[in-house]
Residue, then its C-alpha position, 0 to 999 in steps of 0.5 A: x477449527x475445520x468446521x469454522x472455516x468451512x462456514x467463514x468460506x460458505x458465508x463468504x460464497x453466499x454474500x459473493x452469490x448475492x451481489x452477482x445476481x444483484x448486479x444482473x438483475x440490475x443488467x437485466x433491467x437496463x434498457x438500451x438507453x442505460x446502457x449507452x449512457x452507462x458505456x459513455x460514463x465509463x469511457x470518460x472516466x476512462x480518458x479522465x484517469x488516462x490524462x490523470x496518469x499521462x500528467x503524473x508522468x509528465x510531472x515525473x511521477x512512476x520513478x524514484x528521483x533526487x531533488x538536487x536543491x531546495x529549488x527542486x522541491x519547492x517546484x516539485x510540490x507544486x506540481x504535485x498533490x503527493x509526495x514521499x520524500x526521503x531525507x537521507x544522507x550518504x553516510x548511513x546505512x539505512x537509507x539504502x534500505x529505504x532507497x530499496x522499498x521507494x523504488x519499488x513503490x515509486x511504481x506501484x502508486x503513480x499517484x504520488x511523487x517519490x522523491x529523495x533529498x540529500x540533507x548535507x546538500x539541502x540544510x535550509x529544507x532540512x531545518x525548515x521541515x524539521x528532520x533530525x533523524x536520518x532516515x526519515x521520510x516527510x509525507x506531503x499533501x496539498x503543499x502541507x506536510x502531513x506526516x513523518x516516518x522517523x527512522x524504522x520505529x514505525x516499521x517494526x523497528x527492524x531492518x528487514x521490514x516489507x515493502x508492503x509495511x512501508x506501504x502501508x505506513x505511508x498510507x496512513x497518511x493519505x499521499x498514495x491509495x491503499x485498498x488493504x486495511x489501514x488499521x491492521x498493518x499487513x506484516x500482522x495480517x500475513x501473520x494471523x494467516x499463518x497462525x490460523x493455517x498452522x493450526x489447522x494442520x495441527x488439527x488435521x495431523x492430530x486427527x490422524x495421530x489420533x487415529x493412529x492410536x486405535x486397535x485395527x484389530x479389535 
């Protein structure tokens, strides 16, 4: 297992060592000229994200709000291409849970709108969309609704799921970006880390155990 490691590590440092003198070769032969237009791209792609981000925080996006009426929504999805948004009712204990993960999230992906529906204040956007489960989350891109998250089967079916699970649920979707592996949910990620760490204690410590058996005075 040690040994296995050791070359997962050495393969990794090996292909990390390659792009970079990949990368400075390709710096090396640039002319002055490459780099400026290479510097000018950048800093529009630059002002393209920053009026990108400065609309979304025009539109309300970064904050975790309530829709007071159907009205609301309708204007909200209009504005923007991504929403999250949490049908709840005051009267079940698990939309504070939600309520908990969605504002956390709210901030991490200003792209997308996180939002919160009240369903005995909003029956007519309630029935149209279909939501019989309370909690349930409809994700919504480009005015469509792409998906649901229907109470907390999806989530492992518990209460104290991670807010990266529920991260990682929603992007399934595609209403928020999501750089980690969308087939493999994180709660199972984190797990195989700690199995594969647990094991290679257990290889060292039975190492020294094994040691522990010789006779030092032969």
């Amino acid at each position: 297992m040690e040994n296995l490691i050791q070359n997962q590590l050495m393969s990794a440092a090996v292909q990390l060592e390659q792009q970079l003198d990949s990368e400075i070769n390709r710096l090396d032969a640039m002319t002055g000229d490459d780099l400026e237009k290479l510097r000018e791209q950048r800093l529009k792609e630059m002002k393209k994200q920053q009026l990108q981000r400065q609309e979304w925080k025009n539109n309300g996006h970064g904050e975790y709000t309530e829709l007071a009426d159907e009205k609301e929504f309708f204007e909200v999805s209009k504005k923007s291409a991504n929403i999250v948004c949490h049908f709840y009712r005051d009267s079940t204990p698990r939309c504070k849970i939600v309520d908990m993960h969605l504002k956390v999230l709210a901030t991490k992906h200003i792209e997308a709108k996180f939002c919160k529906v009240n369903v005995e204040k909003c029956p007519f956007l309630t029935q149209r969309l279909r939501i019989k489960v309370i909690p349930s989350i409809a994700l919504v891109k480009d005015s469509k609704t792409k998906d649901y998250i229907v109470g907390f089967t999806d989530l492992g079916n518990c209460d104290d799921f991670s807010t990266e699970m529920l991260e990682w649920r929603i992007a399934q979707s595609g209403a928020i970006n999501y750089a980690g592996d969308l087939l493999t949910p994180p709660d199972q990620t984190k797990q195989k880390r700690t199995n594969l760490f647990e094991q290679h204690k257990r290889t060292i410590r039975d190492g020294y155990d094994s040691d522990s058996d010789l006779d030092l005075d032969d």
